[in-house]
C-alpha positions as CSV (number, residue, x, y, z in Angstrom):
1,X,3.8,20.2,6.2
2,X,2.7,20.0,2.4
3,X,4.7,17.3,0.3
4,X,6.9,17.5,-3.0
5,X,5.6,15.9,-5.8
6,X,8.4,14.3,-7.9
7,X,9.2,11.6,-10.7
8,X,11.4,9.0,-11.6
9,X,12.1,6.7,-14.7
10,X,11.6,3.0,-12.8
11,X,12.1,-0.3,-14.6
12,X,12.0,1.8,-17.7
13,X,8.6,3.6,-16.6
14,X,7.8,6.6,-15.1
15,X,7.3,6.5,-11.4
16,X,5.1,9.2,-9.3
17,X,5.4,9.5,-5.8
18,X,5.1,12.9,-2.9
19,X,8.0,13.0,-0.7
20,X,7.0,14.6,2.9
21,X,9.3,15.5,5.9
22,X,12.9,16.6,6.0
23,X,15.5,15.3,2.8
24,X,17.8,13.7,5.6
25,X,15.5,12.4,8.1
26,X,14.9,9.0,8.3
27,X,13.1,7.2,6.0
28,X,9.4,6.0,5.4
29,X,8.4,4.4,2.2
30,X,4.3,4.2,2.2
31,X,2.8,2.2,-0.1
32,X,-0.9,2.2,-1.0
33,X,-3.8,-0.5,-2.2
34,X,-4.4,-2.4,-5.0
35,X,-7.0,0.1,-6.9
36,X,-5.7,3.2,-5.0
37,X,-3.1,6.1,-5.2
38,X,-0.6,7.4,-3.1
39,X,-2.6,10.0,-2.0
40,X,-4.0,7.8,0.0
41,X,-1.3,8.4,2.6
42,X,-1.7,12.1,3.1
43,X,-2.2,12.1,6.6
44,X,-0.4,9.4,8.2
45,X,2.8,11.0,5.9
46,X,1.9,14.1,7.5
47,X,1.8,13.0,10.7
48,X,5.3,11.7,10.5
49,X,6.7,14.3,8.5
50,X,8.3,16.3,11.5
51,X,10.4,13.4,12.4
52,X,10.6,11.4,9.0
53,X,11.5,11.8,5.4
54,X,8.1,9.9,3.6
55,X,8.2,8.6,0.6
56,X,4.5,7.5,-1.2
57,X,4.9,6.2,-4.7
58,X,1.9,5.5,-6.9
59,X,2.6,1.7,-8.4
60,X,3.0,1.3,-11.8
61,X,-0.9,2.0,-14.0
62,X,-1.7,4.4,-10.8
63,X,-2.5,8.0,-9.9
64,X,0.2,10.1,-12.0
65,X,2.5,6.8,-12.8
66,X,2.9,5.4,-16.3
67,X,0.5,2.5,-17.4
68,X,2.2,-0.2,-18.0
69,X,2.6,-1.2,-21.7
70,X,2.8,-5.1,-21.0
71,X,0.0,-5.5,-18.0
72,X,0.5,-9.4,-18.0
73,X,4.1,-9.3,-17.5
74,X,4.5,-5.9,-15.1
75,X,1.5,-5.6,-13.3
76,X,2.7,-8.2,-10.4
77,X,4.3,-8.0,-7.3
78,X,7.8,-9.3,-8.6
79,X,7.8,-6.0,-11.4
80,X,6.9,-3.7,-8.5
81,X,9.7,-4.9,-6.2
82,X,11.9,-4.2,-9.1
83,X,10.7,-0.7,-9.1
84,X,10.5,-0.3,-5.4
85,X,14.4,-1.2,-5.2
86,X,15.1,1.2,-8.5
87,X,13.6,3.7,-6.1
88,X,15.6,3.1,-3.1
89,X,18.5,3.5,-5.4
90,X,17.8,6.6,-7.5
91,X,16.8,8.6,-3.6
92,X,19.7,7.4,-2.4
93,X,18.3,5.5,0.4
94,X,20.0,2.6,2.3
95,X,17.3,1.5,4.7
96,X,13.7,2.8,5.2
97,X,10.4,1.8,7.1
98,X,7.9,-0.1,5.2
99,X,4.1,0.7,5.9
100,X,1.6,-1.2,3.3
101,X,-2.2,-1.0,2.8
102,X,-3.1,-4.4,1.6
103,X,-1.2,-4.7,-1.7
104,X,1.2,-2.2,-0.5
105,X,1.8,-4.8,2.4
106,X,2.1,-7.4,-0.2
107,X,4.8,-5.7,-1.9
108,X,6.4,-5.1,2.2
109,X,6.5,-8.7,2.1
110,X,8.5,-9.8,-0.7
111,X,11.1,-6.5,-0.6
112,X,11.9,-7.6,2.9
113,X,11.7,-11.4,2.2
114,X,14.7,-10.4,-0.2
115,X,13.5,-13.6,-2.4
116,X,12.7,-12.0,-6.0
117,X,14.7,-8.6,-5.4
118,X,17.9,-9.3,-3.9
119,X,18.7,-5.2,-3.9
120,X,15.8,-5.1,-1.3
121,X,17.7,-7.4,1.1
122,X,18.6,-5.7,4.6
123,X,17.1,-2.3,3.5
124,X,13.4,-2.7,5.0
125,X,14.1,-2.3,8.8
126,X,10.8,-2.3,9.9
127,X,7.3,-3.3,8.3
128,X,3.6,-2.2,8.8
129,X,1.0,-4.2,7.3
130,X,-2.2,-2.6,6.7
131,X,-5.0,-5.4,6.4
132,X,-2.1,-7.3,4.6
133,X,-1.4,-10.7,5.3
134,X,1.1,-13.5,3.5
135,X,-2.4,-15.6,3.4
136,X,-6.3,-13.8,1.9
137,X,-9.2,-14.8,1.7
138,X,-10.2,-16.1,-1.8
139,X,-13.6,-14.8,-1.7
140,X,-12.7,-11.6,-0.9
141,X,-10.3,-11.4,-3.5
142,X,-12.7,-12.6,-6.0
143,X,-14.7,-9.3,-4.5
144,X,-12.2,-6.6,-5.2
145,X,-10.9,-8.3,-8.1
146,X,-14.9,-8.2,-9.6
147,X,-15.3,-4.1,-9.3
148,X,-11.5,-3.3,-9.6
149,X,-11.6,-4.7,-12.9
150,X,-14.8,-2.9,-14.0
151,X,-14.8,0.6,-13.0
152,X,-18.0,2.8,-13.1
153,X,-17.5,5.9,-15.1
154,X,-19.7,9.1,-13.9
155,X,-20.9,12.1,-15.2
156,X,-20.0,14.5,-12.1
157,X,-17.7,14.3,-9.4
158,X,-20.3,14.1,-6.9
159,X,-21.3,11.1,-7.9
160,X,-17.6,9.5,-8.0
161,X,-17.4,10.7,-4.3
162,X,-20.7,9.0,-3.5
163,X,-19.5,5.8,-5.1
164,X,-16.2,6.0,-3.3
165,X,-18.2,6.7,-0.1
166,X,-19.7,3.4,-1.0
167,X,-17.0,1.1,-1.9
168,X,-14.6,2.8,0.6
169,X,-17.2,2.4,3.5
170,X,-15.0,-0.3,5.3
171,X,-12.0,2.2,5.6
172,X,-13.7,3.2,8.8
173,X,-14.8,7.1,9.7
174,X,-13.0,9.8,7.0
175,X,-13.9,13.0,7.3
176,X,-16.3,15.1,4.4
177,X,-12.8,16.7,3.0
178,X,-10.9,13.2,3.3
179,X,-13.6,12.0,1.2
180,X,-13.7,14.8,-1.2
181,X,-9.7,14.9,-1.5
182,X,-10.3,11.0,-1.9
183,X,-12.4,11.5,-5.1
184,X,-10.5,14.3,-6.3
185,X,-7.2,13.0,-6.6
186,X,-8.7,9.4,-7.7
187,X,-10.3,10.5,-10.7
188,X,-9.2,11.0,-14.3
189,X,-11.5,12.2,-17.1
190,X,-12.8,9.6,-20.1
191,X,-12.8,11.4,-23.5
192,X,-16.4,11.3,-23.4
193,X,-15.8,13.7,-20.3
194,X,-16.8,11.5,-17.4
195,X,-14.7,10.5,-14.5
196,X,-14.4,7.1,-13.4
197,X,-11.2,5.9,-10.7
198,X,-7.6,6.8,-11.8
199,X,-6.2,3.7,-12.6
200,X,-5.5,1.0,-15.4
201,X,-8.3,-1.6,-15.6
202,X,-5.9,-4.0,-16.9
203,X,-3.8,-4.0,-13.8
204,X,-6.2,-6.8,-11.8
205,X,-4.5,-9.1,-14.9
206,X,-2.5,-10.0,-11.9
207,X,-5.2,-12.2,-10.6
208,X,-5.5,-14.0,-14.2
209,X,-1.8,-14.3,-15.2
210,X,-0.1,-14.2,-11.7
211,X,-3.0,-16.1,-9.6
212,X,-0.8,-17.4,-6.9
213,X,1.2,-13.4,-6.4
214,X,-0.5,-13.2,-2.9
215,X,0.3,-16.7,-1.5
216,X,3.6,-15.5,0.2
217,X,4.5,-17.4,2.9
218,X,7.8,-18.6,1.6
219,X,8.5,-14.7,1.4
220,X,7.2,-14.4,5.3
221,X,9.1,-16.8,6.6
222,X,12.2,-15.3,5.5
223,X,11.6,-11.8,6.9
224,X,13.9,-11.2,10.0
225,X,12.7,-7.6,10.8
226,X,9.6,-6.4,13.8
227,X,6.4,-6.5,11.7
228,X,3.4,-4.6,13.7
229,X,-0.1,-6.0,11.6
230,X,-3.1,-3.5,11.7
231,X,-6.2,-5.9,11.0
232,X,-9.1,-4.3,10.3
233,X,-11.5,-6.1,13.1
234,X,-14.2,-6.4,10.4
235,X,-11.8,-7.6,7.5
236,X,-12.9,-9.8,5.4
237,X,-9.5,-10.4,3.1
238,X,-7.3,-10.7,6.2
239,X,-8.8,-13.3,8.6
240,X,-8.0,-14.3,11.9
241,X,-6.3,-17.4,11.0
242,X,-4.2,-16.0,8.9
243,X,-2.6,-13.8,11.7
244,X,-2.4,-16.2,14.3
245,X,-0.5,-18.3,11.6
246,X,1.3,-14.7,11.6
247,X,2.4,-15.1,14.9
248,X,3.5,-18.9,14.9
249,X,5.8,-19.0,12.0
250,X,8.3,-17.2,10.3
251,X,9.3,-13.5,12.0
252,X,6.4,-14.8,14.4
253,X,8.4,-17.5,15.7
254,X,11.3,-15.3,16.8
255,X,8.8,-13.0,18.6
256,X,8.9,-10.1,16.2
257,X,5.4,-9.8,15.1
258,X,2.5,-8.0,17.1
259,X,-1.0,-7.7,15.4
260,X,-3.2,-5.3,16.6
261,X,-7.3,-5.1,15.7
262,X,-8.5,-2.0,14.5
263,X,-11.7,-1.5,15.4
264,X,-14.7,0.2,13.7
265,X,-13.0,-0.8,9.8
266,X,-12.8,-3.2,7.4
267,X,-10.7,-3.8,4.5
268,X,-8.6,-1.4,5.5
269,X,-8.4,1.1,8.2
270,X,-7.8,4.3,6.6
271,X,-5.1,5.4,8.2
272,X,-6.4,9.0,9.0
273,X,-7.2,9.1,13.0
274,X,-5.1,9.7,15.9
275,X,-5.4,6.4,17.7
276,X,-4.0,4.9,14.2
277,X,-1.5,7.1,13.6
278,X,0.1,7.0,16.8
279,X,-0.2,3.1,16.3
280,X,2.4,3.2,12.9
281,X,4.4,6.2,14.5
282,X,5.4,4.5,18.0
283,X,6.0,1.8,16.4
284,X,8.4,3.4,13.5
285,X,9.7,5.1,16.4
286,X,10.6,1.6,18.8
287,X,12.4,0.6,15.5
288,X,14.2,3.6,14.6
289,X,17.6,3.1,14.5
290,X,17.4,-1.1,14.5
């Protein structure tokens, strides 16, 4: 099924985002990485787009969105709640499925912790984290933070795609036209005519003027929804301690958390095979109607 390719105004800014599956099915609200687009969710929205309405926004200095014209005030997770719940208002949606790659599991957190966006509370029934964890690993952090700040800028597409091949590696096995749809729909042109990664440098000011916006624990413990964690077994942001902490405290505690290892990926699985997809979807499904 192809997708719809819509805006909204958000927070005062303009919001991208496809829309797969039937108007009035229920609801699926996938939200990608820190440095990537919505795109990004292409196959896993089609994959549950016979069954599910699918919503995939590209945040705020992303893809097609708006850059945001104060980066150290907006480009945190607190401002993208804000537009997440502007979202579930102007679509007219009262509860939805959450699935997050990393960041986009960040911003899970918080919405269904209901601490910073009140309009958020009780509307997440469910929650996917995707290499997302309330706890990461400073040093890879420092990692992403070093070349999402600093993108490359190339003078053919080929070469984007080779870089993204590079970079991307840990996402685990895409295909030659995932990888090409990758780079095609993550790239924007300079005014010099090269293409370097479709996003807002400034966004990774998060790291400098927000540095504590992924220590969310407090926002954990006060989810009361099933959470289903896909760790990428060769992560190096989400660590093993951090889930088992995942599954002592919190939603954990009250037996609502189940974290599964993804093999052959690293920071984070891709979302693109069978055995993952039907990971998210039975899941979605166990919790539909919750």
């Amino acid at each position: 099924m192809s997708c719809r390719s819509s805006y909204l105004t958000c927070a005062g800014r303009e919001i991208h985002f496809t829309e797969w599956g039937p108007p009035a099915g229920p609801t699926v609200i996938a939200w990608h990485g820190l440095a990537r687009t919505g795109r990004d969710m292409d196959e896993l929205a089609g994959h549950l787009s016979a069954r599910f309405r699918v919503i995939c926004p590209d945040t705020l200095g992303r893809g097609l969105s708006q850059w945001s014209p104060d980066p150290g005030n907006e480009y945190q997770l607190s401002f993208y709640a804000r537009l997440a719940a502007e979202l579930f208002e102007q679509l007219g949606i009262e509860r939805a499925h959450w699935v997050g790659t990393s960041m986009g599991g960040a911003l899970g957190i918080v919405g269904a912790g209901g601490l910073v966006e009140p309009r958020l509370q009780g509307r997440i029934q469910s929650l996917v984290l995707n290499d997302s964890a309330p706890r990461l690993a400073a040093a890879a952090v420092e990692r992403i933070r070093s070349y999402a700040g600093n993108p490359p800028a190339f003078d053919t597409m080929r070469e984007l795609e080779a870089f993204y091949r590079q970079v991307y590696r840990p996402f685990g096995w895409l295909s030659d036209a995932q990888w090409r749809r990758l780079a095609q729909t993550s790239a924007r042109r300079l005014p010099d005519g090269r293409v370097t990664p479709h996003y807002d440098p400034a966004m990774v000011r998060q790291f400098i003027d927000h540095p504590a916006d992924y220590e969310l624990w407090d926002h954990y413990d006060a989810i009361d929804v099933p959470v289903l964690c896909l760790r990428g077994a060769e992560s190096d942001l989400v660590l093993p301690d951090a889930t088992a902490e995942m599954l002592r405290r919190g939603p954990g505690s009250r037996g609502l958390v189940r974290v599964v290892e993804v093999p052959g990926c690293g920071h984070a699985p891709a979302l693109n095979v069978p055995a993952q997809l039907e990971l998210v979807s039975a899941f979605l499904e166990q919790h539909e109607g919750r």
